[in-house]
C-alpha positions as CSV (number, residue, x, y, z in Angstrom):
1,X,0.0,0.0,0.0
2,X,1.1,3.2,-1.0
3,X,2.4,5.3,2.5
4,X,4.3,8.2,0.7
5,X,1.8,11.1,-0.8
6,X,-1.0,10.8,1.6
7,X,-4.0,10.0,-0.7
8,X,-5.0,7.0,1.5
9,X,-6.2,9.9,4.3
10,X,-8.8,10.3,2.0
11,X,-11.6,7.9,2.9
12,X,-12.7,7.2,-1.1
13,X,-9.0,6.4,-2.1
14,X,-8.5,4.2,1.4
15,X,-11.7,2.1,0.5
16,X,-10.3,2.0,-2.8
17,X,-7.0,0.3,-1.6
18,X,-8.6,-1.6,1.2
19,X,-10.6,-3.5,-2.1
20,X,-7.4,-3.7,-3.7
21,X,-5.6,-5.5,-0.7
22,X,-8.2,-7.8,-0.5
23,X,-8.1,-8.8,-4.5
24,X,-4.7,-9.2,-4.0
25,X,-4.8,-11.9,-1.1
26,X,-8.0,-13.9,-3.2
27,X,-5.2,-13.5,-5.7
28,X,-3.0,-15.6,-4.0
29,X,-5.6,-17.8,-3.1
30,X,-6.1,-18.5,-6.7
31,X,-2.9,-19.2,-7.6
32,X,-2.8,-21.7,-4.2
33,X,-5.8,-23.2,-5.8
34,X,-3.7,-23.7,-9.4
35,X,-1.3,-25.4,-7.8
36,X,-3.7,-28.2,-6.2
37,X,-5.4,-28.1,-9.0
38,X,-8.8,-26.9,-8.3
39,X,-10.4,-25.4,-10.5
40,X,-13.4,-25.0,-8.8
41,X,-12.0,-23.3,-6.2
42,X,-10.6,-21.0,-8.6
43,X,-14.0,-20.4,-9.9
44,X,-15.6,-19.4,-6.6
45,X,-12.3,-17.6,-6.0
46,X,-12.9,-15.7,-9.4
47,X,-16.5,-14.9,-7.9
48,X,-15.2,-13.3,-4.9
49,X,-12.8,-11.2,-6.7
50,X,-15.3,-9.9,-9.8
51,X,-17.8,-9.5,-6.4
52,X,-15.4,-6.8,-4.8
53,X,-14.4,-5.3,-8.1
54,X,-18.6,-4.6,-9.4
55,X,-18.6,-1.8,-6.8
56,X,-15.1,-1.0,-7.1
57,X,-14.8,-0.4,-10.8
58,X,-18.0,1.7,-10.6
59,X,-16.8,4.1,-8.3
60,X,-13.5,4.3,-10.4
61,X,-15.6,5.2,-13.6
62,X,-18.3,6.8,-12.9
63,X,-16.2,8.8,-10.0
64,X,-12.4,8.7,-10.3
65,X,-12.0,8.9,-14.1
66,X,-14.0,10.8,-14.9
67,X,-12.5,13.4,-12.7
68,X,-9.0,12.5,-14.2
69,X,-9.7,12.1,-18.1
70,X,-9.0,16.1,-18.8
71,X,-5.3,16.2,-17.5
72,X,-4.9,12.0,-18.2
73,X,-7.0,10.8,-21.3
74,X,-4.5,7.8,-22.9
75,X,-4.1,6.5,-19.0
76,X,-8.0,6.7,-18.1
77,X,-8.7,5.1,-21.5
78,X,-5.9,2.5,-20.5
79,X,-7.2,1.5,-17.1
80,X,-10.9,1.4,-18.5
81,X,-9.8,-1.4,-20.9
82,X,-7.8,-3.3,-18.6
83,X,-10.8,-3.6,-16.4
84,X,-13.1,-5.0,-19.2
85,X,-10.2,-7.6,-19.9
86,X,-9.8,-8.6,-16.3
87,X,-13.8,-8.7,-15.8
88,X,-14.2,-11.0,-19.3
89,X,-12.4,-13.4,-17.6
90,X,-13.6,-13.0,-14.2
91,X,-17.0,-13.2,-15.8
92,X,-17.1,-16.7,-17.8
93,X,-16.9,-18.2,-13.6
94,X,-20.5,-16.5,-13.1
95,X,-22.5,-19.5,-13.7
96,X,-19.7,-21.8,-12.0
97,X,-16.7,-23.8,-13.4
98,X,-16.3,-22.6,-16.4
99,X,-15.5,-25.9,-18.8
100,X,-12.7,-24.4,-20.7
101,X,-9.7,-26.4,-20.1
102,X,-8.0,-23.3,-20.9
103,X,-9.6,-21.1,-18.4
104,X,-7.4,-21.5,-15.6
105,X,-4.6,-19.9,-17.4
106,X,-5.9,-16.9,-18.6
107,X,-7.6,-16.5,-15.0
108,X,-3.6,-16.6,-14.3
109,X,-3.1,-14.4,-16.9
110,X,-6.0,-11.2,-16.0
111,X,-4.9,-11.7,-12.1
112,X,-1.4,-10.6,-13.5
113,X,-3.0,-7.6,-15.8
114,X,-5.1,-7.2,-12.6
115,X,-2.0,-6.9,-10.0
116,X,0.3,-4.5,-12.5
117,X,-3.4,-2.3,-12.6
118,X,-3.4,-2.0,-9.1
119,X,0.4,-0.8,-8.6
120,X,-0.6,1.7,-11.4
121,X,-3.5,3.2,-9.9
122,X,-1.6,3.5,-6.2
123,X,1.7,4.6,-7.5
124,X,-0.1,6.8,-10.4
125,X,-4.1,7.5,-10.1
126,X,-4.8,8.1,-6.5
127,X,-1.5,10.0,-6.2
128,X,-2.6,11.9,-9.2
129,X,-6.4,12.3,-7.8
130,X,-5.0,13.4,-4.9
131,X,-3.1,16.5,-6.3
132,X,-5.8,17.2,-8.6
133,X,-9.4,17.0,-8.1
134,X,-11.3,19.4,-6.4
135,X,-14.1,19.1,-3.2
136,X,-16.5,18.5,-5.9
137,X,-15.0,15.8,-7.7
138,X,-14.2,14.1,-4.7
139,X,-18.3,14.5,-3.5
140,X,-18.7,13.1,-6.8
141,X,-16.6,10.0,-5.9
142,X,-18.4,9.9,-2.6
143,X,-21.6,9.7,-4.6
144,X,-21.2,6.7,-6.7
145,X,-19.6,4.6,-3.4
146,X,-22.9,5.5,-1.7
147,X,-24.5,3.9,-4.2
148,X,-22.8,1.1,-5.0
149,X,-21.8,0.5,-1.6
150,X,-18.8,-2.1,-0.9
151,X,-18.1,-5.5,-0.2
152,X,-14.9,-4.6,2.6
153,X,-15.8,-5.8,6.3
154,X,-17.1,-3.0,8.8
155,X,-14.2,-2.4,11.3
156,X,-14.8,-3.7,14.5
157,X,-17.5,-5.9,13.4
């Protein structure tokens, strides 16, 4: 987790992060899963993960971007199409194991995309957000997470 600009004292860009941490560790998960050899626990797995990233890609899109295409167009663009590649493959373990023998590899493969994504929105966007937007971007951010809520546990709870 990024530690060094500050954005993550911003409550929209620390729920951001928290989703990512926890993509990360399913992540690993999944590639624990490879290795047995289950491939049905790599399809609930891929469940979990396209679960946390609905609400989390919305508020990136409809909030974050948005906010950021002006000064950053080619990196907005960028990020939008890695998460359509990432939730293509995520996607095809909606109805269950998909039967694709060659599934589990590209599920290998969009985790990878996914994980070089995430260290470029920490080490690029939310810095970036962070020096840029204004109040009202940011109550536009806050907008779309109240509506799409979140799947991250309630502290304390």
């Amino acid at each position: 987790m990024c530690e060094y600009c500050g954005c993550n004292a911003l409550d929209a860009i620390a729920d951001l992060t928290r989703e990512h941490d926890l993509v990360v560790n399913l992540t690993g998960d999944v590639r624990a899963a490879h290795a047995a050899g289950d491939v049905a626990r790599m399809s609930e797995l891929a469940r979990r993960i396209a679960a946390i990233l609905g609400p989390h890609t919305q508020v990136e899109e409809h909030g974050l971007f948005p906010a950021l295409a002006g000064d950053f167009p080619d990196h907005v663009t960028a990020l939008a199409a890695e998460h359509r590649v990432v939730e293509a493959v995520l996607g095809e373990a909606s109805g269950g194991t998909p039967p694709d023998r060659d599934w589990p590899g590209r599920l290998l493969d969009a985790l990878e995309v996914l994980r070089e994504h995430i260290l470029k929105e920490q080490d690029g966007v939310f810095p970036a957000a962070l020096a840029t937007l204004r109040p009202d971007d940011w109550d536009a951010v806050d907008a779309v997470r109240a509506r799409v809520g979140t799947l991250l546990p309630v502290p304390g709870a």
